[in-house]
PDBQT receptor file of N, H, CA, C and O in Angstrom, charges set to zero:
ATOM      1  N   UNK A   1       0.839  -1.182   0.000  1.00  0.00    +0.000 N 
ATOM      2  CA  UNK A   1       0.000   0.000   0.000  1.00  0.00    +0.000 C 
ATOM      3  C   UNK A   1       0.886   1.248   0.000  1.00  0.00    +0.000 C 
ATOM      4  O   UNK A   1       2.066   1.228   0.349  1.00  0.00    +0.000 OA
ATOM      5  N   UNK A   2       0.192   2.396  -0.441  1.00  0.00    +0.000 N 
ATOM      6  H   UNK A   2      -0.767   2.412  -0.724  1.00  0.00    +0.000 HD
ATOM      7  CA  UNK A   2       1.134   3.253  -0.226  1.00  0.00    +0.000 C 
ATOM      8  C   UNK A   2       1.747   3.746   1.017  1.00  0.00    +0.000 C 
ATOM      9  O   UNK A   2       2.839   4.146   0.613  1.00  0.00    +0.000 OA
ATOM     10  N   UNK A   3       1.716   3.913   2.008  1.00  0.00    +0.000 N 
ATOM     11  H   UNK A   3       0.829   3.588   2.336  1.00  0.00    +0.000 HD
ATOM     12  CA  UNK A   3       1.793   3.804   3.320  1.00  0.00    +0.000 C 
ATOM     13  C   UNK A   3       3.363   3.170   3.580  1.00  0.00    +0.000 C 
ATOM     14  O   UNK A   3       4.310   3.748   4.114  1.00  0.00    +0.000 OA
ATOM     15  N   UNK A   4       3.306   1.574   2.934  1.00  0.00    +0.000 N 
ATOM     16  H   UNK A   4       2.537   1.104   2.500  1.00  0.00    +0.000 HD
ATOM     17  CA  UNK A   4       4.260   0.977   2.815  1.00  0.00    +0.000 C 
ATOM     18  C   UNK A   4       5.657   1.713   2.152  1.00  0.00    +0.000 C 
ATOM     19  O   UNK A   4       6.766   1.845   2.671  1.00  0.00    +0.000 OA
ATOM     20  N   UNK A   5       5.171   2.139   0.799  1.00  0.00    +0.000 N 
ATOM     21  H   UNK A   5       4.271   2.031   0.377  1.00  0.00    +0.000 HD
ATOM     22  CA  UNK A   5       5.817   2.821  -0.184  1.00  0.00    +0.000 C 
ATOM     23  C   UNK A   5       6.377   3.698   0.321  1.00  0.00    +0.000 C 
ATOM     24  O   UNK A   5       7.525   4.029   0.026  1.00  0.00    +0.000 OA
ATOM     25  N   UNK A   6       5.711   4.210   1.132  1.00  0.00    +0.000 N 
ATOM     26  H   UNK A   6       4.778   3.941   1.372  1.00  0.00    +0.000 HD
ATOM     27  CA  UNK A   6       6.709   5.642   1.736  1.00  0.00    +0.000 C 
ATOM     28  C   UNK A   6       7.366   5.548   3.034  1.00  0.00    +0.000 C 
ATOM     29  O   UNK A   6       8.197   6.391   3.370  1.00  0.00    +0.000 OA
ATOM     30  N   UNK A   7       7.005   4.470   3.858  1.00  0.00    +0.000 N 
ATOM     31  H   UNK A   7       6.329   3.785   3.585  1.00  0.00    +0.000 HD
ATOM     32  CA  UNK A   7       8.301   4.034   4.864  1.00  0.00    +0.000 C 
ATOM     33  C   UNK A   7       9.699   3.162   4.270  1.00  0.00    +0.000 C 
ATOM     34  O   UNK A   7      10.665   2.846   4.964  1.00  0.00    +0.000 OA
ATOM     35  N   UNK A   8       9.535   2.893   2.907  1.00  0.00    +0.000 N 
ATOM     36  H   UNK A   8       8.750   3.150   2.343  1.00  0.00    +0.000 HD
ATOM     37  CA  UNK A   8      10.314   1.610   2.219  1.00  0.00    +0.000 C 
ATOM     38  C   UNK A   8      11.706   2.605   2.662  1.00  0.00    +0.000 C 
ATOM     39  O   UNK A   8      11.839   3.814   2.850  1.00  0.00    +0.000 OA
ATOM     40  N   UNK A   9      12.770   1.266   2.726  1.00  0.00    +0.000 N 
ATOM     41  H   UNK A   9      12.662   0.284   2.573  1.00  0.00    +0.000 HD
ATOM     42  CA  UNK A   9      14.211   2.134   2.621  1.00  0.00    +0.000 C 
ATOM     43  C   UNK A   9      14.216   1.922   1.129  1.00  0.00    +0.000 C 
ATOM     44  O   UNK A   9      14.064   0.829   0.582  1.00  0.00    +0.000 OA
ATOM     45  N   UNK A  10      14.454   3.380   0.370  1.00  0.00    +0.000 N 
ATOM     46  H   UNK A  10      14.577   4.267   0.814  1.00  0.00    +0.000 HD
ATOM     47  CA  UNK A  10      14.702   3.606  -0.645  1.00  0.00    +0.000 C 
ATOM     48  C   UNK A  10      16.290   3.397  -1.309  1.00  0.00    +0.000 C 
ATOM     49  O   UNK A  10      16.610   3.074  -2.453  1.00  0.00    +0.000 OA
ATOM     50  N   UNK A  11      17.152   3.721  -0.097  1.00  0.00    +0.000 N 
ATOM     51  H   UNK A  11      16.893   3.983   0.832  1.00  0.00    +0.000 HD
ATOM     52  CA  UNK A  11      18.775   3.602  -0.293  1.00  0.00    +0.000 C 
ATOM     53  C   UNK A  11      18.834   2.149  -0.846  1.00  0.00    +0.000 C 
ATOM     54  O   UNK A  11      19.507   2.014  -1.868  1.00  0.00    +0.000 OA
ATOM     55  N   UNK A  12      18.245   1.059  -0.340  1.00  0.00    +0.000 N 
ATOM     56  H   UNK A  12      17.699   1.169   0.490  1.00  0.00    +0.000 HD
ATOM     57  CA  UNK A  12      18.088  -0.407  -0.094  1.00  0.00    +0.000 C 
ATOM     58  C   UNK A  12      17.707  -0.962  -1.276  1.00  0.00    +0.000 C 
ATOM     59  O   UNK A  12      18.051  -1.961  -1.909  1.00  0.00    +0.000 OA
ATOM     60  N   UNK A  13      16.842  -0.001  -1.445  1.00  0.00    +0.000 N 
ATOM     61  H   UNK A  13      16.563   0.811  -0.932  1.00  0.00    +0.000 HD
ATOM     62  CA  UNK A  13      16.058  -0.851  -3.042  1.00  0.00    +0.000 C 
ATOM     63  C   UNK A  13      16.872  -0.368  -3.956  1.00  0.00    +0.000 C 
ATOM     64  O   UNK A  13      17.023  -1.107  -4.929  1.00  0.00    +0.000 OA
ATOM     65  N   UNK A  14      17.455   0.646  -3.966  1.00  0.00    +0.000 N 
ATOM     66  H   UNK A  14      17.333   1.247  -3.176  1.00  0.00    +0.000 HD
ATOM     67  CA  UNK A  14      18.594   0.975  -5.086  1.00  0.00    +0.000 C 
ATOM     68  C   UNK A  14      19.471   0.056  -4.959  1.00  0.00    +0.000 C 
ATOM     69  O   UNK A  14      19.500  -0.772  -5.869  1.00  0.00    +0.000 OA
ATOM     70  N   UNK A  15      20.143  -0.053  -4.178  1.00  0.00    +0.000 N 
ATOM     71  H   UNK A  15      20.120   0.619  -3.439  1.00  0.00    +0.000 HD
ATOM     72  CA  UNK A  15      21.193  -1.088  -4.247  1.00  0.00    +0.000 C 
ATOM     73  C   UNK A  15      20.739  -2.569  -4.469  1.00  0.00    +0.000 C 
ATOM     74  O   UNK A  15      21.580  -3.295  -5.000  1.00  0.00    +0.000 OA
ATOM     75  N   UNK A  16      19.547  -3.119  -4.146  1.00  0.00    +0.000 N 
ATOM     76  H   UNK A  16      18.864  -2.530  -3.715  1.00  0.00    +0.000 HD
ATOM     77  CA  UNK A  16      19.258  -4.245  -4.519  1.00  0.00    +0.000 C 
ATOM     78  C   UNK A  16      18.626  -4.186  -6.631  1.00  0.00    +0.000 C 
ATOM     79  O   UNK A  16      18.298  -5.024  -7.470  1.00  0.00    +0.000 OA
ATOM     80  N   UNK A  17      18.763  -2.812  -6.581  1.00  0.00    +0.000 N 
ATOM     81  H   UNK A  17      19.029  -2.131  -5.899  1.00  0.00    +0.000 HD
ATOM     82  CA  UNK A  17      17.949  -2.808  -8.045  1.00  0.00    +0.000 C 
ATOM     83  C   UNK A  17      19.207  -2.941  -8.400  1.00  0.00    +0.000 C 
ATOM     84  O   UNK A  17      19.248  -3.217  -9.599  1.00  0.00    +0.000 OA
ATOM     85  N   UNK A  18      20.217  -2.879  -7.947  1.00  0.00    +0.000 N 
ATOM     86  H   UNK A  18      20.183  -2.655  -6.973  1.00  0.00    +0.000 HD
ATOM     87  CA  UNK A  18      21.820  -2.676  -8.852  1.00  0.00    +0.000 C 
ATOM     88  C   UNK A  18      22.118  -4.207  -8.500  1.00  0.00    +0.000 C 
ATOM     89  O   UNK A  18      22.460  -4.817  -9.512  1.00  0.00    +0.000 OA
ATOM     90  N   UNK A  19      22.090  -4.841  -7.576  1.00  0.00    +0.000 N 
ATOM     91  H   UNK A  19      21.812  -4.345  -6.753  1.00  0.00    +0.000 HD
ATOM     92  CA  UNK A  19      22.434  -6.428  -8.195  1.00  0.00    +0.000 C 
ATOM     93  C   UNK A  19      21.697  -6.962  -8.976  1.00  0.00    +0.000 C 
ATOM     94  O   UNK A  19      22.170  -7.683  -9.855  1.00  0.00    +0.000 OA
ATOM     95  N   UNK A  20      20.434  -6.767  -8.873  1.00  0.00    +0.000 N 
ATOM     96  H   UNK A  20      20.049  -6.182  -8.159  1.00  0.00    +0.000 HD
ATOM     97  CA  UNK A  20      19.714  -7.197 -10.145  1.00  0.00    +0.000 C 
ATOM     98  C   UNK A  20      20.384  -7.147 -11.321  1.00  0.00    +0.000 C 
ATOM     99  O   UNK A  20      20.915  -8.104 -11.884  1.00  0.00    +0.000 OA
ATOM    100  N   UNK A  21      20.349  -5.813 -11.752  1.00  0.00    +0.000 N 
ATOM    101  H   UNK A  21      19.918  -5.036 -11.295  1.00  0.00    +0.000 HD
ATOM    102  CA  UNK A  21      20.966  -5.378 -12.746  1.00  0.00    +0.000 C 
ATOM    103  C   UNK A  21      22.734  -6.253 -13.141  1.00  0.00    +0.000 C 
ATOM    104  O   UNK A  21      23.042  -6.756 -14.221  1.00  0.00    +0.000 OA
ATOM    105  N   UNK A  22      23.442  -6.194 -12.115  1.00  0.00    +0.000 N 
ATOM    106  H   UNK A  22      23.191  -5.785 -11.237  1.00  0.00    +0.000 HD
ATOM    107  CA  UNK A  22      24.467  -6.868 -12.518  1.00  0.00    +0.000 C 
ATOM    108  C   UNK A  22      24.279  -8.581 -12.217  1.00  0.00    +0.000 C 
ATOM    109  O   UNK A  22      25.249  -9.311 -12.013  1.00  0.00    +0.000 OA
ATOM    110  N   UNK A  23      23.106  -8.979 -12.227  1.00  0.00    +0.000 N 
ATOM    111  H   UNK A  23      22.318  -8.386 -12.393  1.00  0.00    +0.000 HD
ATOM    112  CA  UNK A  23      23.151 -10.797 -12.004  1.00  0.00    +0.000 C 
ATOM    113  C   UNK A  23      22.223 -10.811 -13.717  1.00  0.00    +0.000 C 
ATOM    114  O   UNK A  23      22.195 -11.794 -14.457  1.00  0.00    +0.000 OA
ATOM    115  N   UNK A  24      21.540  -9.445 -14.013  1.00  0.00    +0.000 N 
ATOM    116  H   UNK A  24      21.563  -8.646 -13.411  1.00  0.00    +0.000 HD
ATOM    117  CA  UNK A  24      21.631  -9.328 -15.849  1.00  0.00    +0.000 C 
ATOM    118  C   UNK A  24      20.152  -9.737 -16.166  1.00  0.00    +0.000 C 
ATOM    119  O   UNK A  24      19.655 -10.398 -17.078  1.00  0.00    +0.000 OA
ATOM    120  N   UNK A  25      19.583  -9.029 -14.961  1.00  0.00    +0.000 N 
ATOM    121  H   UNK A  25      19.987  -8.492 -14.220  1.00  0.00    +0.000 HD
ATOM    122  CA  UNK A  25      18.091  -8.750 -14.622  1.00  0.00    +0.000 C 
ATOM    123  C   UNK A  25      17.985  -7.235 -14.918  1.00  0.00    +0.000 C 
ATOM    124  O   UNK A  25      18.596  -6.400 -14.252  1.00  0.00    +0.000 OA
ATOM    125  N   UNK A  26      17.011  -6.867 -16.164  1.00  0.00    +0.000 N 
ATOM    126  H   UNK A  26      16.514  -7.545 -16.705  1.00  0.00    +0.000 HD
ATOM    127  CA  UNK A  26      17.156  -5.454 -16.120  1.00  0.00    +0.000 C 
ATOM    128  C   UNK A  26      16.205  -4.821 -15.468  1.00  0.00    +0.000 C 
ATOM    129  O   UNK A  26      15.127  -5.403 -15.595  1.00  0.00    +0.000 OA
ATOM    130  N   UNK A  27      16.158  -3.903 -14.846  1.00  0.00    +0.000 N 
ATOM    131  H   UNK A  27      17.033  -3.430 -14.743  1.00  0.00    +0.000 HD
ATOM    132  CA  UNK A  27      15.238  -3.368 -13.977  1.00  0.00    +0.000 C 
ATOM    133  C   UNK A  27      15.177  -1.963 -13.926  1.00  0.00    +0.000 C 
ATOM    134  O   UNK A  27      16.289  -1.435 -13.941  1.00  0.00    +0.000 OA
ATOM    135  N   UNK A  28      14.174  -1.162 -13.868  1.00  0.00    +0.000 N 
ATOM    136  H   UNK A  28      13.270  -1.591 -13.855  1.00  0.00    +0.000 HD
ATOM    137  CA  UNK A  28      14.102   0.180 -14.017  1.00  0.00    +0.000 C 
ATOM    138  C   UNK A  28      13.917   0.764 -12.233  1.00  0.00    +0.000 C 
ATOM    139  O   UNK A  28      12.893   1.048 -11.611  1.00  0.00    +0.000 OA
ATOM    140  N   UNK A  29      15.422   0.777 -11.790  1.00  0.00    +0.000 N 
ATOM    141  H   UNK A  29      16.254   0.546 -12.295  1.00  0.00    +0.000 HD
ATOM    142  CA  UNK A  29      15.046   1.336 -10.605  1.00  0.00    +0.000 C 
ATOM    143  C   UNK A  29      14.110   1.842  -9.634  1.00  0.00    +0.000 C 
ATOM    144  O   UNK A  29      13.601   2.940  -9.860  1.00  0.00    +0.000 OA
ATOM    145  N   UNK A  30      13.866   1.337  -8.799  1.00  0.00    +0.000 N 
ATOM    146  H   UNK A  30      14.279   0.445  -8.616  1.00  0.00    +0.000 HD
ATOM    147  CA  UNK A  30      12.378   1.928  -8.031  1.00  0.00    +0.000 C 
ATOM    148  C   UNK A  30      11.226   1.467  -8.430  1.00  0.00    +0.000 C 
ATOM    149  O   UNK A  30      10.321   2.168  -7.975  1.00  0.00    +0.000 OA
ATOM    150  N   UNK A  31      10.849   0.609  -9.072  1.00  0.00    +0.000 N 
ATOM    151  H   UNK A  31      11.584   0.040  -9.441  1.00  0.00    +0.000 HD
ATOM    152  CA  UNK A  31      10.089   0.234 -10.231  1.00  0.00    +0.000 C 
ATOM    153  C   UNK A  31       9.040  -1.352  -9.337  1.00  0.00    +0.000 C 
ATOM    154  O   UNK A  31       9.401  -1.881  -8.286  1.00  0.00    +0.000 OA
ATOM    155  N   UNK A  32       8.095  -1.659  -9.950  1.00  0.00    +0.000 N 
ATOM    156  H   UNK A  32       7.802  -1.229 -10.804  1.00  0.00    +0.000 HD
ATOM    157  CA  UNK A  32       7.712  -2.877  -9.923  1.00  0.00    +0.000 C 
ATOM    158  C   UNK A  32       8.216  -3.984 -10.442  1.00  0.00    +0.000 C 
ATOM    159  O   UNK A  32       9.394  -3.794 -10.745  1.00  0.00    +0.000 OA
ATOM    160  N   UNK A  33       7.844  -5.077 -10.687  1.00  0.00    +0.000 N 
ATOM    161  H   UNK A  33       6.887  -5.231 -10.441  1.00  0.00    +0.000 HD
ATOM    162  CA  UNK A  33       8.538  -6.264 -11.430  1.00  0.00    +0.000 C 
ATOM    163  C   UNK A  33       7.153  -6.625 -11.833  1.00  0.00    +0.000 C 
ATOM    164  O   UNK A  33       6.257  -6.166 -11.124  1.00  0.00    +0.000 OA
ATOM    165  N   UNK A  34       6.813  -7.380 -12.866  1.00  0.00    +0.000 N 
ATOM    166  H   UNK A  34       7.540  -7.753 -13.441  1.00  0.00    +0.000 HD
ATOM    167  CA  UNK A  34       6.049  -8.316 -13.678  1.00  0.00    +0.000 C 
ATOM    168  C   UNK A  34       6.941  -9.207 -14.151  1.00  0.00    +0.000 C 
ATOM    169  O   UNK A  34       8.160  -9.146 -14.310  1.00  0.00    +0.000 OA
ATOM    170  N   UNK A  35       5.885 -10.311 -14.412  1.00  0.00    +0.000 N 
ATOM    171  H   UNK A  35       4.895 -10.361 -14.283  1.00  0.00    +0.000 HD
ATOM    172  CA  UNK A  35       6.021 -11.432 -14.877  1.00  0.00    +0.000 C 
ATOM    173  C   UNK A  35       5.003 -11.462 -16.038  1.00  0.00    +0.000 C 
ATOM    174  O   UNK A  35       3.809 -11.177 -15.954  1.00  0.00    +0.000 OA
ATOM    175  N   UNK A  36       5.778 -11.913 -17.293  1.00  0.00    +0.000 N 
ATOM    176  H   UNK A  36       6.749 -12.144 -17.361  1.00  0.00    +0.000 HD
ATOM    177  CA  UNK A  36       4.798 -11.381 -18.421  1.00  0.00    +0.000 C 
ATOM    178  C   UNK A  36       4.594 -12.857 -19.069  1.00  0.00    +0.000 C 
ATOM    179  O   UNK A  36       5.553 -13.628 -19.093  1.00  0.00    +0.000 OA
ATOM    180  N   UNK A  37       3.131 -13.300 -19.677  1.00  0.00    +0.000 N 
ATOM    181  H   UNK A  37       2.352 -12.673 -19.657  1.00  0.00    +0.000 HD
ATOM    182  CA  UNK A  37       3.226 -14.699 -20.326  1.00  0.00    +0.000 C 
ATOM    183  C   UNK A  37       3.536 -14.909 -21.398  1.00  0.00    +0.000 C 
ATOM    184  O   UNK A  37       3.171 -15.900 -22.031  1.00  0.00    +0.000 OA
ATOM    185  N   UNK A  38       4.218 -14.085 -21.788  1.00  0.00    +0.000 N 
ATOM    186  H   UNK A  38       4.514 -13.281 -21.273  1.00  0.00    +0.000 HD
ATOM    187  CA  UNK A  38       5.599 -14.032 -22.670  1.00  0.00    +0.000 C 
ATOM    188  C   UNK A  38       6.493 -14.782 -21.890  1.00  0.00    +0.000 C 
ATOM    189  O   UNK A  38       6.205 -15.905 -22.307  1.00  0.00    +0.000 OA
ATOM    190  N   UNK A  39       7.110 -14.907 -21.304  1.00  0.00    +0.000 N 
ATOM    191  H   UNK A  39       7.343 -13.995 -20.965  1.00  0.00    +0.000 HD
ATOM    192  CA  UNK A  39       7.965 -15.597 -20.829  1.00  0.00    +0.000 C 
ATOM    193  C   UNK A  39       8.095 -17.005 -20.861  1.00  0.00    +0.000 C 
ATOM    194  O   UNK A  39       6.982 -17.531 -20.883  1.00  0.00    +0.000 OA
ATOM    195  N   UNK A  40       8.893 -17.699 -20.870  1.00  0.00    +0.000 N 
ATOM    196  H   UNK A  40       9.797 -17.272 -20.852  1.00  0.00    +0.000 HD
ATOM    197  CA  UNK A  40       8.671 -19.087 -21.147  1.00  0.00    +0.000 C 
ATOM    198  C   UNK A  40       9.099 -19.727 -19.514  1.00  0.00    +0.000 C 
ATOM    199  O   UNK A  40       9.047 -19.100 -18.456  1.00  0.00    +0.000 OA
ATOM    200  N   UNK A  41       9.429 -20.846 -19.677  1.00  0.00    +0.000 N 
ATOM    201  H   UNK A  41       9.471 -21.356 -20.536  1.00  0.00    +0.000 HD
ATOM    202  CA  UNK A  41       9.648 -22.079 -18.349  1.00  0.00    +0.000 C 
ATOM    203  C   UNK A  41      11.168 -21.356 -18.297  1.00  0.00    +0.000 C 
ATOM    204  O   UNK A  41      11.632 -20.941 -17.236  1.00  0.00    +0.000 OA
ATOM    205  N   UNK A  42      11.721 -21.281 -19.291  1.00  0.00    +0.000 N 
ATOM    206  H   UNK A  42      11.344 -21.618 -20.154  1.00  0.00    +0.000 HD
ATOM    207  CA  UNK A  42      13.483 -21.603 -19.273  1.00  0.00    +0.000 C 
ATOM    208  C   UNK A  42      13.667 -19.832 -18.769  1.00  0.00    +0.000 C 
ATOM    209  O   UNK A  42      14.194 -19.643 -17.673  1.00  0.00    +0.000 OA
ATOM    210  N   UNK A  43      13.267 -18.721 -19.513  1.00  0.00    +0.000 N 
ATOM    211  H   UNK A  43      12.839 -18.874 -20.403  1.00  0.00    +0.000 HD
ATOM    212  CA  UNK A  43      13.397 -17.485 -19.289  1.00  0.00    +0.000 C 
ATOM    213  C   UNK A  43      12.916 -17.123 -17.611  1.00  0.00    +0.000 C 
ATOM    214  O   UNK A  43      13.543 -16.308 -16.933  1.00  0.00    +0.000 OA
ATOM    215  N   UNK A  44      11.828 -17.802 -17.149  1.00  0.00    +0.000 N 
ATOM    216  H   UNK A  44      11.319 -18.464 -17.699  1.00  0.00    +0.000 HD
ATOM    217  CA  UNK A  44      11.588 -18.047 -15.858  1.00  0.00    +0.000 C 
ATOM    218  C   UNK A  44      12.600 -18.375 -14.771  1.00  0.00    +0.000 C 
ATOM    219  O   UNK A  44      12.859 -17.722 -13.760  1.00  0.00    +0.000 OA
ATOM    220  N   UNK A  45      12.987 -19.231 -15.084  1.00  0.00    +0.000 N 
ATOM    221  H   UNK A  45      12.777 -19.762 -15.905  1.00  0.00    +0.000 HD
ATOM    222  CA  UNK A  45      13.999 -20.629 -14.486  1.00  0.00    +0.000 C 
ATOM    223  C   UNK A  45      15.420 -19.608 -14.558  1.00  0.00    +0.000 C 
ATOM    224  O   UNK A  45      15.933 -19.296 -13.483  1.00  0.00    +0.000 OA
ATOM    225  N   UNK A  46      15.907 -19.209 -15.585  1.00  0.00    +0.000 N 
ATOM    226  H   UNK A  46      15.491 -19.462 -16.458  1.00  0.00    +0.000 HD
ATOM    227  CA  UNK A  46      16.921 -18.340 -15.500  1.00  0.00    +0.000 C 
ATOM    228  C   UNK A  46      16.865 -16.663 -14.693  1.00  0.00    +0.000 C 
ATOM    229  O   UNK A  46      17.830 -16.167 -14.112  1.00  0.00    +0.000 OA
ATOM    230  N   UNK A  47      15.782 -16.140 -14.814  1.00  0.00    +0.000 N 
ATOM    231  H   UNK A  47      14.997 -16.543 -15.286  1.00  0.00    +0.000 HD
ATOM    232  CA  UNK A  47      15.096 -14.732 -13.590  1.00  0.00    +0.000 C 
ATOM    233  C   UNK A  47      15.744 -15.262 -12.698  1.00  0.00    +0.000 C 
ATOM    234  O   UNK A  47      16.880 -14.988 -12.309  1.00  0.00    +0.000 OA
ATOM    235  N   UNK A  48      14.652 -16.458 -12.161  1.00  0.00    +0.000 N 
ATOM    236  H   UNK A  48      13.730 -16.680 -12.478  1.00  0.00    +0.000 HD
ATOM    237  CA  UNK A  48      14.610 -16.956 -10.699  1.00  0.00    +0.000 C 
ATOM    238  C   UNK A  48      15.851 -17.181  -9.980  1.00  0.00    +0.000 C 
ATOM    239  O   UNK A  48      15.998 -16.976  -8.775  1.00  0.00    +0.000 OA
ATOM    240  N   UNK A  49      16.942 -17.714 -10.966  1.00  0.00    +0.000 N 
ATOM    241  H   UNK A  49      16.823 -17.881 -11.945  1.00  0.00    +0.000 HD
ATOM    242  CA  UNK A  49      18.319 -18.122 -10.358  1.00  0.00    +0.000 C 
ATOM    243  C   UNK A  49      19.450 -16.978 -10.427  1.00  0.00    +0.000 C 
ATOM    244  O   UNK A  49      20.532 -16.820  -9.862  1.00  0.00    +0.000 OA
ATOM    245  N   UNK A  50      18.629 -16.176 -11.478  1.00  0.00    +0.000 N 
ATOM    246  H   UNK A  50      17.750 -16.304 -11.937  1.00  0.00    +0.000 HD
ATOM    247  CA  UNK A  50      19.597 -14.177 -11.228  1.00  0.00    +0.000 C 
ATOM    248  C   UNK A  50      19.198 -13.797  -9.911  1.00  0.00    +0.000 C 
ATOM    249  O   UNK A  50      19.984 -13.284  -9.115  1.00  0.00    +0.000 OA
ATOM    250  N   UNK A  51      17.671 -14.096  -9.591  1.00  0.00    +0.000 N 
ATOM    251  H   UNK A  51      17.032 -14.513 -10.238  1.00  0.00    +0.000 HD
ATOM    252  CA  UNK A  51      17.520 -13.221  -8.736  1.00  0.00    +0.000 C 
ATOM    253  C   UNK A  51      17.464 -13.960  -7.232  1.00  0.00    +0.000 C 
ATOM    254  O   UNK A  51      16.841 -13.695  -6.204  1.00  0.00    +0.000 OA
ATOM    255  N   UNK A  52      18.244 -14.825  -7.530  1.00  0.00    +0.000 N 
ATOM    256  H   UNK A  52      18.750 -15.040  -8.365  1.00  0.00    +0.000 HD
ATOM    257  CA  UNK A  52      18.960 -15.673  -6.092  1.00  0.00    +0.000 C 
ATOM    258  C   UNK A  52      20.338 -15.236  -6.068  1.00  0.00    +0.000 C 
ATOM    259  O   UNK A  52      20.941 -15.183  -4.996  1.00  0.00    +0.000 OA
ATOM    260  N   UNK A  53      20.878 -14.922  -7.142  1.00  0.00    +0.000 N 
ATOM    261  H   UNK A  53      20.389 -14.964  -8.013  1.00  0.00    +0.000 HD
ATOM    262  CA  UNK A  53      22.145 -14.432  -6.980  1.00  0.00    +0.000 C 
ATOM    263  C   UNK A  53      22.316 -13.304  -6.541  1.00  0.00    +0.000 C 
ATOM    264  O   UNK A  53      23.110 -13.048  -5.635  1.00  0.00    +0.000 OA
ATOM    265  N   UNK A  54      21.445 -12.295  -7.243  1.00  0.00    +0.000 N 
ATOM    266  H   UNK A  54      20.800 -12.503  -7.979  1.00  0.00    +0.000 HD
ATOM    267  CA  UNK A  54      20.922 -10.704  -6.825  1.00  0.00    +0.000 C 
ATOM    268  C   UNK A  54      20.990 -10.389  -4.972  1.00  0.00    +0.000 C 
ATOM    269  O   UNK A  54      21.664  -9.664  -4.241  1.00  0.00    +0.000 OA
ATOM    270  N   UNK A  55      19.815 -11.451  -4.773  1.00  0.00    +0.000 N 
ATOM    271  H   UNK A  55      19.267 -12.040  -5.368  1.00  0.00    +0.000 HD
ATOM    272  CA  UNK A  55      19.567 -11.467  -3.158  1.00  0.00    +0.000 C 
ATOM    273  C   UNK A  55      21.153 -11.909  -2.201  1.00  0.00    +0.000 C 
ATOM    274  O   UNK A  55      21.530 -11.531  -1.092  1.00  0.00    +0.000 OA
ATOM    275  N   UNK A  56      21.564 -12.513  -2.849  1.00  0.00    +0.000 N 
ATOM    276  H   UNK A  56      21.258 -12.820  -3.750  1.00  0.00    +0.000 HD
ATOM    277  CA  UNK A  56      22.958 -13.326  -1.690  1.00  0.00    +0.000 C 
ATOM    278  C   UNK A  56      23.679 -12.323  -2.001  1.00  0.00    +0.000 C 
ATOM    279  O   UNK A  56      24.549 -12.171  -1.143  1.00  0.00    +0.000 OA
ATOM    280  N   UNK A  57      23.748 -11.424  -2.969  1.00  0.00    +0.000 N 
ATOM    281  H   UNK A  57      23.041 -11.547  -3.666  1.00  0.00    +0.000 HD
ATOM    282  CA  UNK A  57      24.952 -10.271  -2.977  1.00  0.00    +0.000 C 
ATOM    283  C   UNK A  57      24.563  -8.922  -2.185  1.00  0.00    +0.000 C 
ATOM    284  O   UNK A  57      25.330  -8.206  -1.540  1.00  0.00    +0.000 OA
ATOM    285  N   UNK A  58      23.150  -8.752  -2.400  1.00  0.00    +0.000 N 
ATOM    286  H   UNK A  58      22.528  -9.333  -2.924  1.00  0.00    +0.000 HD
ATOM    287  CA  UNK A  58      22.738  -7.638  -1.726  1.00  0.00    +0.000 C 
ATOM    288  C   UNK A  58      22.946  -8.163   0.180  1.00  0.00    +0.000 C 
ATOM    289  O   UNK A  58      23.673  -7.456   0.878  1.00  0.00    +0.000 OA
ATOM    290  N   UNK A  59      22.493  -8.961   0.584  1.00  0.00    +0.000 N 
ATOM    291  H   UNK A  59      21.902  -9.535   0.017  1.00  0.00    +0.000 HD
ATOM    292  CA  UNK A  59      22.313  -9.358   1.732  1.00  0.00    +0.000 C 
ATOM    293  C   UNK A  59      23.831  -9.857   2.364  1.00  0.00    +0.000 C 
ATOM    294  O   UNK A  59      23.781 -10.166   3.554  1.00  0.00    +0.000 OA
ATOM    295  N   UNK A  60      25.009  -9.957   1.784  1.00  0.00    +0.000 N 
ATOM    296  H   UNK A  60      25.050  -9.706   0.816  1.00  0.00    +0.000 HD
ATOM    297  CA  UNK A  60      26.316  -9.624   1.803  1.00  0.00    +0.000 C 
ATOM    298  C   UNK A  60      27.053  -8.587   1.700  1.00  0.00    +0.000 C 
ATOM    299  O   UNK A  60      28.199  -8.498   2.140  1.00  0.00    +0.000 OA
ATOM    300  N   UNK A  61      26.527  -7.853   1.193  1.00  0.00    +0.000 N 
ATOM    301  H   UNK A  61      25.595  -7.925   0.836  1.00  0.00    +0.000 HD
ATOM    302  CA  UNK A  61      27.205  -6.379   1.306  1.00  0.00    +0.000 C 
ATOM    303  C   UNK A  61      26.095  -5.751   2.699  1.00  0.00    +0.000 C 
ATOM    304  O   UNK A  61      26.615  -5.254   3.697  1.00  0.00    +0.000 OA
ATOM    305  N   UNK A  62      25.217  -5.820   2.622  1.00  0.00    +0.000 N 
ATOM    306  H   UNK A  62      24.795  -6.224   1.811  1.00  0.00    +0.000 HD
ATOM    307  CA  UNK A  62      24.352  -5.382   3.921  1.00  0.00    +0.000 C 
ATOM    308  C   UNK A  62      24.720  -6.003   5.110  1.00  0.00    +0.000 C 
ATOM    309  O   UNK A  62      24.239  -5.413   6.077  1.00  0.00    +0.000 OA
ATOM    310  N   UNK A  63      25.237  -6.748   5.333  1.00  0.00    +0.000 N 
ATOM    311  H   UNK A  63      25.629  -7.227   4.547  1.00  0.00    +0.000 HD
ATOM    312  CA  UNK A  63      25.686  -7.612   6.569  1.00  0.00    +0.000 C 
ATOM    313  C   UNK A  63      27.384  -7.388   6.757  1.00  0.00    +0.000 C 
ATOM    314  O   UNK A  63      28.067  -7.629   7.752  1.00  0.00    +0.000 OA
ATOM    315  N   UNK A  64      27.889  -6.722   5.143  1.00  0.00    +0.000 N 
ATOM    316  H   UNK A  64      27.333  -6.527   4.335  1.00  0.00    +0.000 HD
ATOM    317  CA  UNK A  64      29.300  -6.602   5.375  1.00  0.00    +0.000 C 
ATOM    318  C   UNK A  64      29.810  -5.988   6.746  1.00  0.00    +0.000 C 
ATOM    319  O   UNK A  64      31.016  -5.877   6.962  1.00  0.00    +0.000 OA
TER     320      UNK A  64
């Protein structure tokens, strides 16, 4: 809700929008995500395992 939106750490989501971006997830900063049915099983399957990589880098530098 918006409510949410405006307590979010914003610093946080930038930097998690930037591993995205470098695990080669493109993402428009600050932004939502969709899942479009365009997408296939394999284009899925490959997101999902960027954005496991995305998360273990962000949550490593945050804990650094």
């Amino acid at each position: 809700n918006f409510g949410d939106v405006i307590a979010s750490d914003r610093k946080a989501l930038v930097a998690f929008d930037t591993e995205l971006i470098r695990a080669g997830i493109f993402v428009l900063p600050g932004n939502r995500r969709f899942v479009s049915l365009a997408h296939d099983e394999t284009v899925i399957r490959d997101s999902a395992v960027a954005f496991d990589r995305a998360c273990q880098a962000f949550l490593a530098k945050a804990n650094a």
